[in-house]
C-alpha positions as CSV (number, residue, x, y, z in Angstrom):
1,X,-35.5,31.1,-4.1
2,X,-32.2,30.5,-6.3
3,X,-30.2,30.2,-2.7
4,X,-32.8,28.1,-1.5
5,X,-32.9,26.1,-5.0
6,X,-28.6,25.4,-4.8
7,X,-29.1,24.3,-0.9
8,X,-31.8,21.6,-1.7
9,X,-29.9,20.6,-4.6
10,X,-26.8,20.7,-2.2
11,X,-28.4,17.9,-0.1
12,X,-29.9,15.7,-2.8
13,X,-26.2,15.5,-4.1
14,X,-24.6,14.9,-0.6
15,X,-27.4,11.8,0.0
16,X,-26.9,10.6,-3.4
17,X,-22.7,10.9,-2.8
18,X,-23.6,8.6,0.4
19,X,-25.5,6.3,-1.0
20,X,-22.6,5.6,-3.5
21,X,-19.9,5.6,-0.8
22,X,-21.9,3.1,0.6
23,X,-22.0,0.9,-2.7
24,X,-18.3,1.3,-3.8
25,X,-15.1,0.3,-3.2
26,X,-11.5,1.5,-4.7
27,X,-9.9,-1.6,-6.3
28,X,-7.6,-3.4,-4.8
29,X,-3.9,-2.7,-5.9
30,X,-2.0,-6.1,-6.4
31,X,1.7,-5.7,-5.9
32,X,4.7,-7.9,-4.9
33,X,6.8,-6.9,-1.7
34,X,10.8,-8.3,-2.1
35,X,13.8,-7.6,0.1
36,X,17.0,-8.4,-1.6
37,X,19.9,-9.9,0.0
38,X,21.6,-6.8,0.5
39,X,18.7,-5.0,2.1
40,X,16.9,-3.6,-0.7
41,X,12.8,-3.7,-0.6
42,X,11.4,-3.5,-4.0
43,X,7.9,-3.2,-4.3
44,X,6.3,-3.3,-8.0
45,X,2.7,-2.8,-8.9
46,X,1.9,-3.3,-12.7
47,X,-0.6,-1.5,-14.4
48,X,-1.0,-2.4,-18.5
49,X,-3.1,0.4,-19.1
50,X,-0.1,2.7,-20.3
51,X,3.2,2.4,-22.1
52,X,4.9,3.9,-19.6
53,X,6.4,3.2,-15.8
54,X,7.4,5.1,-12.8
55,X,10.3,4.2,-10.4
56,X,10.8,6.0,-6.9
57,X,13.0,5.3,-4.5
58,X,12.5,6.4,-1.5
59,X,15.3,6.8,0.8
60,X,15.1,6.7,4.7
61,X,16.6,10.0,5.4
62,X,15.0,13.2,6.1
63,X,16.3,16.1,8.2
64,X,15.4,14.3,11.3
65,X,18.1,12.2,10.8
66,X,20.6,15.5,11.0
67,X,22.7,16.3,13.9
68,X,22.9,19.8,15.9
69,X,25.5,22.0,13.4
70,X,24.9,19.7,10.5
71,X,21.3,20.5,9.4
72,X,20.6,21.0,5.8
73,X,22.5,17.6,4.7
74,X,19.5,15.8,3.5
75,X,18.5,18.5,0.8
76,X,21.8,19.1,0.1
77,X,22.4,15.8,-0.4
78,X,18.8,15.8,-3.2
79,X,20.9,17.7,-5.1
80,X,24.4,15.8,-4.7
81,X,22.8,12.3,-6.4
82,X,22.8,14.6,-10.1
83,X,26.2,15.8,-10.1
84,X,27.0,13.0,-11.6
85,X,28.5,9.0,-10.8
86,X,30.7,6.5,-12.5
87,X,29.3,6.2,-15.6
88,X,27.3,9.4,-15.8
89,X,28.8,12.4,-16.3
90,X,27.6,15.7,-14.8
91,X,23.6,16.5,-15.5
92,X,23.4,13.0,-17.5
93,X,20.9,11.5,-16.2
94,X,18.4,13.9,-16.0
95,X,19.9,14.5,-20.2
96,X,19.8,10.6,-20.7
97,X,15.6,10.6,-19.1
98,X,14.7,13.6,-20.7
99,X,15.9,12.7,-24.1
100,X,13.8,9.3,-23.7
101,X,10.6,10.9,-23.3
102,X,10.8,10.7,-19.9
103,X,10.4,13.4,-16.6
104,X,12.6,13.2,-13.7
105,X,13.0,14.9,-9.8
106,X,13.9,14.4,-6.2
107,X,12.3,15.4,-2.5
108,X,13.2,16.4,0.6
109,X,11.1,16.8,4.0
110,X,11.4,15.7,7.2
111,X,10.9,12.2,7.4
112,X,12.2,11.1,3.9
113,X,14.2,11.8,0.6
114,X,12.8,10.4,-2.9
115,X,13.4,10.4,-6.6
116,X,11.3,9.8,-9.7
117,X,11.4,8.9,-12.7
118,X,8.3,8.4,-15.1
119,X,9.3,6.7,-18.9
120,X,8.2,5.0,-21.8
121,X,8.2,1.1,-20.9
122,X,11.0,0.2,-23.0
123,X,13.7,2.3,-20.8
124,X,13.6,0.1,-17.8
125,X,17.3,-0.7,-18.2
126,X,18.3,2.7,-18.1
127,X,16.5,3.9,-16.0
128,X,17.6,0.9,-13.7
129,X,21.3,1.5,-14.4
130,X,21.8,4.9,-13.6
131,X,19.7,4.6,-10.8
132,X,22.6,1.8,-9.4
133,X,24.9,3.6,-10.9
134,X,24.6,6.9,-8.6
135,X,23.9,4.6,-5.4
136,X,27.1,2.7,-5.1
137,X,29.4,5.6,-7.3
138,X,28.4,9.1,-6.6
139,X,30.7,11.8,-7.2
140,X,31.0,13.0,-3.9
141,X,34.2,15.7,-4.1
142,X,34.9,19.2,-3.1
143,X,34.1,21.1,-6.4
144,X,30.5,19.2,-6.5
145,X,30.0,20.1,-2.7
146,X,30.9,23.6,-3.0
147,X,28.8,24.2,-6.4
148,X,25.3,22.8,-4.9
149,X,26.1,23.8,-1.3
150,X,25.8,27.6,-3.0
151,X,22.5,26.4,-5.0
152,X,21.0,25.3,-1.6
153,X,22.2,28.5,-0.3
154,X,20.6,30.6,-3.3
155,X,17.5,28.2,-2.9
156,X,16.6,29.3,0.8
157,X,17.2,32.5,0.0
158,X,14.4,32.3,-2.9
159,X,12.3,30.1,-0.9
160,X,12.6,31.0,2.8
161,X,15.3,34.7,3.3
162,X,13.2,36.6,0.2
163,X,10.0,35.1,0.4
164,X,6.6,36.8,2.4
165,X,5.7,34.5,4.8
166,X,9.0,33.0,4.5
167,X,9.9,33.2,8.0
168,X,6.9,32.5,9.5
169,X,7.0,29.3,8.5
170,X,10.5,28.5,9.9
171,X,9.6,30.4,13.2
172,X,6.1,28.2,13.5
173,X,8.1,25.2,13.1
174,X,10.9,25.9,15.6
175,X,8.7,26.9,18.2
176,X,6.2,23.5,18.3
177,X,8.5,21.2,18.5
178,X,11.4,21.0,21.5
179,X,13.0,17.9,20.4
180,X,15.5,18.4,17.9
181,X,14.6,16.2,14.8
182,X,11.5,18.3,13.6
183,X,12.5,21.7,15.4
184,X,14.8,22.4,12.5
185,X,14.1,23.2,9.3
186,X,14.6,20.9,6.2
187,X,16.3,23.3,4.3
188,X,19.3,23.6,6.8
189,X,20.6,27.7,8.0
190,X,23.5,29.3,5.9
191,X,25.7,28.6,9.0
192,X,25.4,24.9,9.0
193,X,25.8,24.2,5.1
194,X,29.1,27.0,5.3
195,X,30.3,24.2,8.2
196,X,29.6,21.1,5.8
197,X,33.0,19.2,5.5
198,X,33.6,16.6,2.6
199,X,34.4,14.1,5.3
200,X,30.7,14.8,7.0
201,X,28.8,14.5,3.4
202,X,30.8,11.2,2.3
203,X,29.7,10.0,5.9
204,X,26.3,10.6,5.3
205,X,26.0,9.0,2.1
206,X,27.6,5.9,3.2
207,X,25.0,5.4,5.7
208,X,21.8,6.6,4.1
209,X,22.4,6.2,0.7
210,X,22.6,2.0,1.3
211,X,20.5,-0.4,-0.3
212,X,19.3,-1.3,3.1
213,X,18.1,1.9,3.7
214,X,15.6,2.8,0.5
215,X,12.5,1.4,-0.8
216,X,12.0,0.8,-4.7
217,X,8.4,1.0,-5.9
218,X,8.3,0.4,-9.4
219,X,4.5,1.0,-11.3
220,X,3.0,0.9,-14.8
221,X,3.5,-1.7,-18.0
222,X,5.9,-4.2,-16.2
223,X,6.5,-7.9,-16.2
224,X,7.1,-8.4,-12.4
225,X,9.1,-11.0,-12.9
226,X,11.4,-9.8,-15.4
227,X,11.3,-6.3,-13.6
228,X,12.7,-8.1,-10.7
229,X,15.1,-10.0,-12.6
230,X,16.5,-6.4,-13.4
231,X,16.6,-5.0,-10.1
232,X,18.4,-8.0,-8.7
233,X,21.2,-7.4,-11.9
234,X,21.7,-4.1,-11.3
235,X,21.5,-3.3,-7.4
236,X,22.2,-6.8,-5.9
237,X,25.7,-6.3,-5.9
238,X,25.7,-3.4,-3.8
239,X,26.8,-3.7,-0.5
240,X,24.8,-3.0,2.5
241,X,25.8,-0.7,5.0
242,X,25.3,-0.4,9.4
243,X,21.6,0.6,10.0
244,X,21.8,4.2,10.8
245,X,21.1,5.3,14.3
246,X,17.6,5.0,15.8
247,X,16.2,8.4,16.0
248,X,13.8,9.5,18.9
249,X,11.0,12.5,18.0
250,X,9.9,12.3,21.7
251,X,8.3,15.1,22.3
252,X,7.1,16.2,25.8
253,X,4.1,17.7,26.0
254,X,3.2,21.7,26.1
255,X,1.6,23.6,29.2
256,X,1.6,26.4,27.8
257,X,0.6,28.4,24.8
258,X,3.6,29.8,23.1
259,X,3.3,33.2,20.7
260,X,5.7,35.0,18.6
261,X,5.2,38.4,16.7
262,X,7.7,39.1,14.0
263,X,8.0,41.9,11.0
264,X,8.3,41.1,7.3
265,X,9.4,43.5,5.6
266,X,8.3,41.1,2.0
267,X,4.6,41.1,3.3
268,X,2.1,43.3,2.0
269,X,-1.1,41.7,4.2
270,X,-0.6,40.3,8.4
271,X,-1.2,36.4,9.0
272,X,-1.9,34.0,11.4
273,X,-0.2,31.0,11.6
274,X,-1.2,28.8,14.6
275,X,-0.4,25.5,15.5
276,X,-1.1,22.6,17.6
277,X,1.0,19.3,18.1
278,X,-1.0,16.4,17.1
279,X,-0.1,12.7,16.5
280,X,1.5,10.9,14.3
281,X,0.5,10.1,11.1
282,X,-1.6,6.3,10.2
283,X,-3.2,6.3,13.5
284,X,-7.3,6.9,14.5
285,X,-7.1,10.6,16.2
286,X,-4.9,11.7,13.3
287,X,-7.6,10.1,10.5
288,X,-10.0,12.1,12.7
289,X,-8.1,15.4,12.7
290,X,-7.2,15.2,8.7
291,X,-11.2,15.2,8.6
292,X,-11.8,17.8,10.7
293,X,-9.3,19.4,8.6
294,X,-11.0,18.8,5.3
295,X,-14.8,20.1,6.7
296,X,-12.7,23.5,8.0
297,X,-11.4,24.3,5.0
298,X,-11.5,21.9,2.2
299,X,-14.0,23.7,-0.5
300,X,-16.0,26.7,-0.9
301,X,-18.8,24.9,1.1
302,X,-16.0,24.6,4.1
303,X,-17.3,26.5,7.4
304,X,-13.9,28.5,7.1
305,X,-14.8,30.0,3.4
306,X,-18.5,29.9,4.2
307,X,-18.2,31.9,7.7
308,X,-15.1,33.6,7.4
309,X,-14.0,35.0,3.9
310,X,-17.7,34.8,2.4
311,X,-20.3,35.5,5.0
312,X,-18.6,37.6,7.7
313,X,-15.7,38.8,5.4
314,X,-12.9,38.7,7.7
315,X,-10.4,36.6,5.5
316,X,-9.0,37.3,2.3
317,X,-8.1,33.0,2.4
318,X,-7.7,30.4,5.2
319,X,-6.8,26.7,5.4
320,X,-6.8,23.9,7.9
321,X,-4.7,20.7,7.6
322,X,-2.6,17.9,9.6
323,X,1.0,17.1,8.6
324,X,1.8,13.4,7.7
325,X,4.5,12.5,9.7
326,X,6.2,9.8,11.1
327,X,6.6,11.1,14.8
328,X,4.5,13.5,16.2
329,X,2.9,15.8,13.6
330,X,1.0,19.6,13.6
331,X,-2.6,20.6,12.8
332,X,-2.2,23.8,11.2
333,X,-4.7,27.0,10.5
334,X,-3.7,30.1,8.5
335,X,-5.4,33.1,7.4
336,X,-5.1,36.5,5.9
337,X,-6.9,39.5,7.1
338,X,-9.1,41.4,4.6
339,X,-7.6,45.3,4.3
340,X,-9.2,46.9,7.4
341,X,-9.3,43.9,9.6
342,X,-7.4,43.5,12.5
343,X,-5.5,40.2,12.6
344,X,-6.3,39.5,16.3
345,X,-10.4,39.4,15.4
346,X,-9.4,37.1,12.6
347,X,-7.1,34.7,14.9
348,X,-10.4,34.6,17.6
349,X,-12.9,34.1,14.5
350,X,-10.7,30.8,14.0
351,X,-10.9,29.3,17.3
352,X,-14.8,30.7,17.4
353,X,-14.4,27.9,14.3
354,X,-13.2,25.4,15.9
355,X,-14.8,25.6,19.1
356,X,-18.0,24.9,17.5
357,X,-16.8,21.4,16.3
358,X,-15.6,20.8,20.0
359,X,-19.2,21.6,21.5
360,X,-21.0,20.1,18.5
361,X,-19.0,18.2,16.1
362,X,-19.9,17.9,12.7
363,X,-23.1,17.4,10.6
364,X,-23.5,13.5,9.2
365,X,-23.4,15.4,6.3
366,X,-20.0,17.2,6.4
367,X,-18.9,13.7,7.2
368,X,-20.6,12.3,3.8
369,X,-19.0,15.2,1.8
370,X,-15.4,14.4,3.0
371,X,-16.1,10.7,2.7
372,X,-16.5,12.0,-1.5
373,X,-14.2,14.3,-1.3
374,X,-11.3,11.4,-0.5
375,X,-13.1,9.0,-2.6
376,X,-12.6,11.5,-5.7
377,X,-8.3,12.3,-4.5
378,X,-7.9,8.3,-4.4
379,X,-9.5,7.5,-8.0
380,X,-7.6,10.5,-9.2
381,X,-4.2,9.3,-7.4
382,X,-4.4,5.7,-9.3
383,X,-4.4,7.5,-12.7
384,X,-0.6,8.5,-12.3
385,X,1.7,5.7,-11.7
386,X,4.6,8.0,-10.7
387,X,2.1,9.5,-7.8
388,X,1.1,5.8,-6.9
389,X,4.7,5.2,-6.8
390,X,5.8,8.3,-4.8
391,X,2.8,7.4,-2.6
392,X,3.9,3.8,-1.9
393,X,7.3,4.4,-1.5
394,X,6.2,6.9,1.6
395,X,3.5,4.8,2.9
396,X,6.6,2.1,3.1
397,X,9.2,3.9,5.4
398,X,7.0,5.9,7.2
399,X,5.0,3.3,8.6
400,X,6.5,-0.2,6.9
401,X,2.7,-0.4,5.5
402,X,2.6,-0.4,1.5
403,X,-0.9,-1.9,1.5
404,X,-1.9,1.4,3.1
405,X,-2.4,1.9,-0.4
406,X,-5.4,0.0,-0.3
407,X,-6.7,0.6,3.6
408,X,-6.5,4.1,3.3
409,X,-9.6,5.2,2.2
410,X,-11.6,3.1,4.4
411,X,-9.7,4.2,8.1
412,X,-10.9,7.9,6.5
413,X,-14.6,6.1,5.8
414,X,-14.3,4.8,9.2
415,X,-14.3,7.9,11.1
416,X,-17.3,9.2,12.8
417,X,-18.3,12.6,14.1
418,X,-18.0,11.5,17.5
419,X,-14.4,10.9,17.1
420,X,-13.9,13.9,15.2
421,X,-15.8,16.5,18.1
422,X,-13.4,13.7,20.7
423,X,-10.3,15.2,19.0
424,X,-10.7,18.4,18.4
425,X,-11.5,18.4,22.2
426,X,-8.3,16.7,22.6
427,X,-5.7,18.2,21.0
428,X,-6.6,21.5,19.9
429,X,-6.7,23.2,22.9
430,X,-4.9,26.2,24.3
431,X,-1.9,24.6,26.2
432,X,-0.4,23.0,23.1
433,X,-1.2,25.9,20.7
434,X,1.9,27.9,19.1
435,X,0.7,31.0,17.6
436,X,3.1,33.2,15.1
437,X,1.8,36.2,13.8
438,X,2.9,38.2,10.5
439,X,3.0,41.9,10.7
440,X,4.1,43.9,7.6
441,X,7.6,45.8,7.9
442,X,7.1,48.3,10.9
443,X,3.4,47.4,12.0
444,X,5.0,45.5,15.2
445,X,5.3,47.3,18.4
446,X,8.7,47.4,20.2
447,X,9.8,44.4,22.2
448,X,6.9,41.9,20.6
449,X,9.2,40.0,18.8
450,X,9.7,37.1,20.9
451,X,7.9,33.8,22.8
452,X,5.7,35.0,25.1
């Protein structure tokens, strides 16, 4: 009775979580959109509700913009802009934010670089200044290279070399894509940062570190006007800089599944990784897949936790996403085995997963519960002004949309479970699947390591 009890009230919550949906609406974000003479778009949202602002900038580099040889410059490069410029000495403006009350980082993937800063409302100069400051006057010289060139070094070793799972990850990556911006990985190999010259970093920053070539979003307690007023002071005298090359993530599609077994020595449990290429982020089949996504494994009512880690107990975890990206991205699943269970009846319980969405699709009522479950993330994203500015920022140089802000929700609202089943049938099928399974140390037999 109690099961029944929690399934009935299970349903009375879902229709009640509809009806809402169906009755609200996020509030609209006002914001002003300005490009400056030298390039620079500066976006600024005010929000009174807080003493406080946020500033990112959001830079138009990632490690697709790296060349064969030369990967790794775009991290490296997140932790080149706080060694130091002009006016700041070495580790002072992270001293000069902190001291102020204020929290401070930086961000590297693929398709962007970004750095934050939240503070109390009264530190707008500063924070303005030494944000100038380090984009027209960074020390760039060989003892600053060398020192975080060995941090980015000691960082992939921590994150990627010593890390279970590390390698997977890396391998997973390298084997979906063909084309060379996203079949690399972000952090860049020991053999391309030892190759880093002082002649190829200064090159880089010249062209990617320009005004022309960032987005400012600037949220919280602010006077648009005067905020402006600031920005123009500070960064209008910076020069621009050529556009840096176009880059093409063309990537021709698989007709074959591709598989790779490798050992970790670090891992103490097997996994699956598989992965399918997918498309690119802001567009109607990837809202559909980031849905199908969310009803996998979003939850302990997802059909991944219900069927496999509760029910049937094959899975110690197991998740289910889609990559933002700007070119073509990668719907992901990855599971653990339980001790005792052999990975390959966990990797076919997955697809037994999926499948079913293909054949059926999903209930109007998976649907209703993602439709709250995105509803809830986008209330609780507005409450931080550095994640709304963070948010903006990418929304901006991915896809040139910073009202995406405010569309978001409803392309997500707008998806049916006809267009989910339609996509799953589309792209997650066998010819453009990349499968990379996790053995512990020794467990892999001779000659497996390889694409099959």
């Amino acid at each position: 009775m109690r099961g029944l009890r929690k399934k009935v009230l299970l349903c009375a919550l879902l229709v009640i979580g509809s009806l809402a949906l169906a009755q609200s609406k996020l509030p609209k974000l006002q914001f002003s959109d300005t490009t400056l003479d030298n390039g620079l778009r500066v976006i600024i949202a005010p929000d009174h509700s807080a003493p406080v602002f946020s500033i990112s900038l959001t830079y138009n580099t990632g490690s697709r913009n790296e060349k064969p040889g030369r990967t790794g410059f775009a991290h490296l490069f997140e932790h080149m802009m706080f060694e130091g410029s002009a006016n700041a000495g070495k580790g002072e403006h992270g001293m000069l934010i902190e001291n102020y009350g204020g929290t401070l980082n930086g961000s590297t993937n693929n398709d962007q670089t970004n750095y934050f800063e939240e503070l109390p409302k009264n530190q707008l100069d500063m924070a303005l200044f030494l944000e100038s400051d380090r984009m027209k006057a960074l020390n760039i010289n060989q003892a600053n290279l060398d020192n975080q060139r060995n941090a980015v070094q000691e960082e992939r070793r921590l994150r990627v070399d010593n890390q279970p799972y590390g390698k997977s990850d890396e391998e997973l990556e390298a084997m979906v894509y063909d084309s060379f911006p996203y079949h690399h990985s972000v952090i860049g190999s020991m053999e391309d940062l030892n190759a880093a010259s002082l002649d190829d970093v200064k090159g880089f920053f010249r062209i990617y570190y320009a005004p022309n070539n960032v987005v400012m979003v600037l949220t919280g307690d602010l006077d648009p006007a005067t905020t402006l007023a600031k920005v123009k002071k500070y960064f209008g005298g910076i020069p621009r800089q050529p556009a840096p090359p176009p880059v093409d993530m063309t990537e021709a599609p698989h007709d074959k599944e591709r598989r790779k077994t490798i050992n970790d020595p670090l891992a103490r449990l097997p996994q699956v990784r598989a992965a399918w290429n997918a498309p690119a982020g802001n567009t109607a089949d990837f809202f559909a897949l980031q849905v199908l996504g969310q009803i996998l494994s979003q939850g302990r009512s997802s059909r991944l936790y219900q069927h496999l880690v509760r029910e049937k107990q094959l899975a110690l975890n197991a998740f289910a996403g889609i990559e933002n990206r700007r070119g073509p991205s990668l719907f992901q699943v990855i599971a653990v085995p339980r001790p005792g269970i052999k990975v390959e009846d966990l990797e076919q319980a997955l697809y037994v997963e999926i499948e079913a969405l293909q054949k059926d699709g999903p209930t109007p009522q998976e649907i209703a519960k993602v439709h709250t479950q995105f509803l809830r993330q986008e209330i609780e994203s507005r409450i931080s002004s550095l994640f709304l500015a963070n948010r903006i920022g990418t929304y901006t140089v991915y896809f040139n949309d910073p009202n995406l802000i405010n569309t978001l929700y409803d392309k997500i609202a707008a998806v049916t479970p006809e267009q989910v089943k339609t996509a799953a049938q589309k792209y997650l099928v066998t010819e453009h699947r990349s499968v990379v399974t996790t053995l512990p140390g020794g467990r892999a037999a001779a000659g497996s390591v390889g694409m099959q």
